[in-house]
C-alpha positions in Angstrom: 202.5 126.5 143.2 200.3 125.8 145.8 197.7 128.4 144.8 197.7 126.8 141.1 197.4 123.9 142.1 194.4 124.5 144.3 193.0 126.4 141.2 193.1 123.7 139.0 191.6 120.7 141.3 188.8 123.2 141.5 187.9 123.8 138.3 188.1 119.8 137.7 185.5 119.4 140.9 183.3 122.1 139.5 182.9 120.3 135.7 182.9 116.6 137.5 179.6 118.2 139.6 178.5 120.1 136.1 178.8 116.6 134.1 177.4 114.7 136.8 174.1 116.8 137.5 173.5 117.6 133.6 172.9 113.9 132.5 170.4 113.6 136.0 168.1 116.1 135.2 167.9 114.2 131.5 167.0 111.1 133.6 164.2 113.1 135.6 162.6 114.4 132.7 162.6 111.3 130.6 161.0 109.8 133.1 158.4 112.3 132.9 156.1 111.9 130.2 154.3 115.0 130.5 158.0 116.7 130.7 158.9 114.9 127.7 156.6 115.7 125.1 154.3 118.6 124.3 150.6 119.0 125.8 147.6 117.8 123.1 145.8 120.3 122.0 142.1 119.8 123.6 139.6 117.9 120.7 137.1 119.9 119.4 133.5 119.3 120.6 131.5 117.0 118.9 128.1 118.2 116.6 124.9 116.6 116.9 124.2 113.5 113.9 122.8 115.5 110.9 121.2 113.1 108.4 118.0 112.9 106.5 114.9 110.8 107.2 114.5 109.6 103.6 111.4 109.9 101.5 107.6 110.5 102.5 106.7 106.5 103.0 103.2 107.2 100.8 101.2 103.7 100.1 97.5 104.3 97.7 95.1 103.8 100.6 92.3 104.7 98.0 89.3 102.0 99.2 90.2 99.0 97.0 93.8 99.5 96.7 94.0 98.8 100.9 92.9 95.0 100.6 96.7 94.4 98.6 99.9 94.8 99.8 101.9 97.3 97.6 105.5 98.8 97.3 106.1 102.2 98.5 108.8 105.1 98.6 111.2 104.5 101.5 114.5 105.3 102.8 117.6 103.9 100.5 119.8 104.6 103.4 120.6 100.6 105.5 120.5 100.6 109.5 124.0 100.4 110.8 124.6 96.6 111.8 123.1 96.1 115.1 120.5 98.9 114.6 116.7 98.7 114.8 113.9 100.6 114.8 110.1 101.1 115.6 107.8 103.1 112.9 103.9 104.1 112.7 102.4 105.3 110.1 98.8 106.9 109.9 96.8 107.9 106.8 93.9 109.3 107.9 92.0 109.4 104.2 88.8 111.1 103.0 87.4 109.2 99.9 85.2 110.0 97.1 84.8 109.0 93.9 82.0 108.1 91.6 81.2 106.7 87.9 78.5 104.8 86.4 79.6 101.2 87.8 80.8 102.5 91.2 80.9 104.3 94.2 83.5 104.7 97.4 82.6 107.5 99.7 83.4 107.6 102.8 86.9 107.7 105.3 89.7 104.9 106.9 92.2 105.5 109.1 95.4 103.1 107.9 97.7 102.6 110.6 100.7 100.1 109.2 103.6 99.2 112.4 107.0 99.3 110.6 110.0 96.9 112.6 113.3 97.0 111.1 116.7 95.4 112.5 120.0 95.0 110.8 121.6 91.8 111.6 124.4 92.0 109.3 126.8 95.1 107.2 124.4 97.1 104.2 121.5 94.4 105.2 118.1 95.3 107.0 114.7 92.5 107.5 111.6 94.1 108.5 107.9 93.2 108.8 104.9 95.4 107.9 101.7 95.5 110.2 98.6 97.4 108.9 95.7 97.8 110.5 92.8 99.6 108.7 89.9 101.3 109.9 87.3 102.5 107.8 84.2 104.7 108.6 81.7 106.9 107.6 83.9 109.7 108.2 83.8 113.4 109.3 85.6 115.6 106.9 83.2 116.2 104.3 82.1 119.6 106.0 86.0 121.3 105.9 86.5 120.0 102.4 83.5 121.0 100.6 84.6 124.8 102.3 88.2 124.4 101.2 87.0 123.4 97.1 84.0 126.2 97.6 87.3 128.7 98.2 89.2 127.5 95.7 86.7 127.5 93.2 87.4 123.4 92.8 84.3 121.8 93.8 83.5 118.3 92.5 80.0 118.0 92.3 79.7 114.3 93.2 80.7 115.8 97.0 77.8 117.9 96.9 75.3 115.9 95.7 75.6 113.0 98.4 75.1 112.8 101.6 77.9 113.8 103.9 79.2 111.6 106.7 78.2 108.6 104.4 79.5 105.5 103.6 79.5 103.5 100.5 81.9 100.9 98.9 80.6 99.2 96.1 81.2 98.0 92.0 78.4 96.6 89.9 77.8 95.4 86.8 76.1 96.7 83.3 73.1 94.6 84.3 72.9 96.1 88.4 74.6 92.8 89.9 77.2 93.3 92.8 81.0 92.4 92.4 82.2 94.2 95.1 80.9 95.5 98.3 83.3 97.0 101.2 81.9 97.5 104.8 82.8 100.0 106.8 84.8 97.6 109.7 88.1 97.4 110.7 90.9 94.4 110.5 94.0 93.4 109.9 95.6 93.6 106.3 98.1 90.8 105.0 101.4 91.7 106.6 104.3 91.8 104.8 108.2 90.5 104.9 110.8 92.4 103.9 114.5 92.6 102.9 116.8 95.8 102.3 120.5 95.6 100.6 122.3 98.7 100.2 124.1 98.8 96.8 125.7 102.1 97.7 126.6 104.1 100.6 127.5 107.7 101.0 130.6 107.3 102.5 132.1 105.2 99.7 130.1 106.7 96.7 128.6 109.9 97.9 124.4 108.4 97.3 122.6 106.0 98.9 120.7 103.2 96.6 119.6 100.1 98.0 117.2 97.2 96.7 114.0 96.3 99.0 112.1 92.7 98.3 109.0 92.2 99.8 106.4 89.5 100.6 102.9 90.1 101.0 101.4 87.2 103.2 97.2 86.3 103.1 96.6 87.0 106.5 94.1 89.5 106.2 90.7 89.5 107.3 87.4 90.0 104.5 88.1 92.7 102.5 91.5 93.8 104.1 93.7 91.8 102.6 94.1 89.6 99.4 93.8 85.8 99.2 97.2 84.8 97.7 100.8 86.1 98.2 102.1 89.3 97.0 105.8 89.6 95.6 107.7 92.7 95.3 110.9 94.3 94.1 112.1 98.0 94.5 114.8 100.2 93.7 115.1 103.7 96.0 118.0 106.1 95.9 118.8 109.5 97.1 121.7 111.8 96.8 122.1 113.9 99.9 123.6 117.8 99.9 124.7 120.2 102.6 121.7 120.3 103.7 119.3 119.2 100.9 118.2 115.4 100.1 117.2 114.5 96.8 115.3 111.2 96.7 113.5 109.1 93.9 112.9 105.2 93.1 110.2 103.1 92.2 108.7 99.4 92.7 106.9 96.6 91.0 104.3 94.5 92.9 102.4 91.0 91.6 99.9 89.2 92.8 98.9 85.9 92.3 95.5 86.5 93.2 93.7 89.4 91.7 90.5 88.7 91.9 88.4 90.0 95.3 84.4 89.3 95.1 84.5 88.9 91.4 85.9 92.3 91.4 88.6 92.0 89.0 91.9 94.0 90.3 95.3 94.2 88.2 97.8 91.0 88.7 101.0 93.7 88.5 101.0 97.3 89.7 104.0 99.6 90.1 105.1 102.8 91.5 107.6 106.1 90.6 108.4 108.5 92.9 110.6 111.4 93.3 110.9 114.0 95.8 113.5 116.1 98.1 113.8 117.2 101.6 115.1 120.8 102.8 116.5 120.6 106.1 117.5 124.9 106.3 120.7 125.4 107.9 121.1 121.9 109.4 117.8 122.9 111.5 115.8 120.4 114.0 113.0 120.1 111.3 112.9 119.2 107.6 110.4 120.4 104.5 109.0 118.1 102.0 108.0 117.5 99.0 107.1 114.2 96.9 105.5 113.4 93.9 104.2 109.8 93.0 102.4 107.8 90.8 101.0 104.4 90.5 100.1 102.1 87.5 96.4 101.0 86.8 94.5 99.7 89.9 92.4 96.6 88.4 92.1 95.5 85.1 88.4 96.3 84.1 86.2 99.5 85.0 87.8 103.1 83.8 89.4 105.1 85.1 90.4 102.1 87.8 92.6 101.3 84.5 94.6 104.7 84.7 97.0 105.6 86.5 97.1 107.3 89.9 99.1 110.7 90.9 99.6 111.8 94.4 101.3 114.7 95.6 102.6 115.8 99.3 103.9 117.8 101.7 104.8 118.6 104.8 107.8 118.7 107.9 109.6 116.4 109.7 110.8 116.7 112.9 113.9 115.8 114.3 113.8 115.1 117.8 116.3 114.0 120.9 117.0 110.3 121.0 116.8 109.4 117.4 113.0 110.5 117.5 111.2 111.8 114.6 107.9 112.8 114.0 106.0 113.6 109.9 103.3 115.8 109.4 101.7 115.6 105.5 99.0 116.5 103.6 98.7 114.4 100.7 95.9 114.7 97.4 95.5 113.6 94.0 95.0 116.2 91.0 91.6 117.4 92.9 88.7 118.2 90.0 91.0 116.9 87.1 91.5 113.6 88.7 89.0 112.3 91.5 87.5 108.9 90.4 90.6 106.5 90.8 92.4 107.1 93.8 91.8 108.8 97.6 90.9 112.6 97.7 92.9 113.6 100.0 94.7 112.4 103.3 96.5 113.6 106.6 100.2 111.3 107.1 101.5 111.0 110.3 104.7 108.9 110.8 106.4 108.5 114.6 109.6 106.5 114.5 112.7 105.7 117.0 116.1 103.9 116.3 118.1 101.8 119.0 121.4 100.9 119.0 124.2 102.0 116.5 
């Protein structure tokens, strides 16, 4: 009896202890969190930003098309709210071309200081700078070899003088309308307004609207005397790694008139092009083709239109840096008397914030 007794208070001690210590180890883990649920797996490391730089930002800097303000191929892709950035772009240009009632030979180096800033969602403001510089230039030499090679010379380059300058229209009867000199100055500067119609991330392209506002507050010869209205339409439609780009822009002026030298009152622009950036590499490759509507409203073939082609790289470097490299001509011997011959692009921009 007393054995069996015994037994059985200890067998109720031993599941009293049991029932006791089970529900206090719940207690310590629950108040462990990292007890209680299941270690996160570790998050993957993050890739660099890939994007694309938009098109090749190409203006006519043939002789009399630098004294206007003019629309030109640019990004369709809008800052990030918050966002802005600094961009210079250099066209060093070699001119030459020649007909019965004038004459541009010579070189300028345009230099135009592109601000942008975002202040609101798919909305960018901006204001152009140029700054021309134009000379007797240097390049004759290397491109008189490169058209001997080619077997594309235009006589006109051979004939005059190298390193020469000469900027001037004239009448049937020898009387001046237009004479350029070979200075440097400020060209108007220009207002601007971007609105994104479409984003990537909600549509998969980018397409946004640019207005633009030519201001007379260039100096003789480098910059018209009234205002100079604009409206453009850019898109692109960016791939794995390729960005195809196209758009085009209408520009009026309400004075078209420089030295009696009568210029077109509405000139527009097409352009298409794509960028190749090869296995999301640090540089891109590309290509553009453009072409602009007549250049002034008497004086062939100043009343056809313009073609430019170009290429070149872009490089994409650390802290939203990038640098452009392009060469840039018209259609060489078949088309050499309305528009520049050929010029070097350079573009260096950054982006701050977002």
């Amino acid at each position: 009896m007393i054995r069996t007794a015994a037994s059985v208070i200890c067998c109720a001690l031993l599941s009293t202890v049991a029932s006791l210590a089970i529900p206090a180890s719940a207690e310590v883990e629950a108040d462990d969190p990292e007890a209680a649920q299941p270690a996160e797996p570790e998050p993957a490391p993050r890739k660099g930003e890939f994007a694309f730089g938009g098109p090749i930002e190409l203006q006519d800097v043939f002789l009399p098309a630098q004294m206007r303000p003019q629309s030109y191929p640019e990004s369709a892709e809008v800052l990030p709210p918050g966002a802005f950035s600094v961009r210079t772009v250099v066209d060093w240009t070699n001119h030459l071309a020649q007909t019965d009632r004038y004459l541009f030979d010579g070189e300028s180096v345009s230099t135009v200081l592109k601000l942008r800033y975002a202040p609101w969602q798919r909305v960018e403001v901006g204001i152009d700078v140029p700054y021309t510089n134009r000379f007797d230039g240097t390049l004759d030499p290397f491109i008189e070899d490169v058209e001997s090679a080619l077997g594309q010379e235009v006589q006109a380059r051979f004939e005059l003088p190298e390193s020469n300058w000469a900027a001037i229209a004239v009448r049937d009867d020898g009387s001046r309308t237009l004479r350029m000199r070979d200075n440097d100055g400020f060209g108007d500067i220009s207002l601007r307004g971007k609105f994104a119609l479409a984003r990537k991330a909600e549509l998969g392209f980018d397409a946004a609207l640019v207005a633009s506002l030519g201001l007379p507050s260039g100096g003789d010869t480098m910059g018209g005397e009234g205002v100079s209205p604009g409206l453009a339409l850019h898109a692109q439609l960016p791939f794995e790694t390729v960005n195809l780009f196209g758009g085009g822009g209408l520009q009026y002026y309400s004075d078209a008139t420089e030295q009696e030298f009568r210029l077109a009152p509405w000139r527009w622009m097409s352009y298409v092009g794509a960028e190749w950036r090869p296995g999301h590499s640090w540089f891109g490759l590309l290509a553009e083709y453009q072409v602009y509507g007549p250049l002034a409203r008497v004086d062939a073939p100043l009343t056809h239109l313009s073609h430019y082609y170009a290429g070149g790289f872009r490089f994409y470097l650390p802290w939203r840096t990038t640098l452009e490299t392009t060469v840039v001509e018209n259609f060489g011997a078949i088309e050499n008397r309305n528009s520049s011959d050929v010029s070097f692009h350079f573009a260096l921009g950054w982006r701050f914030g977002n």
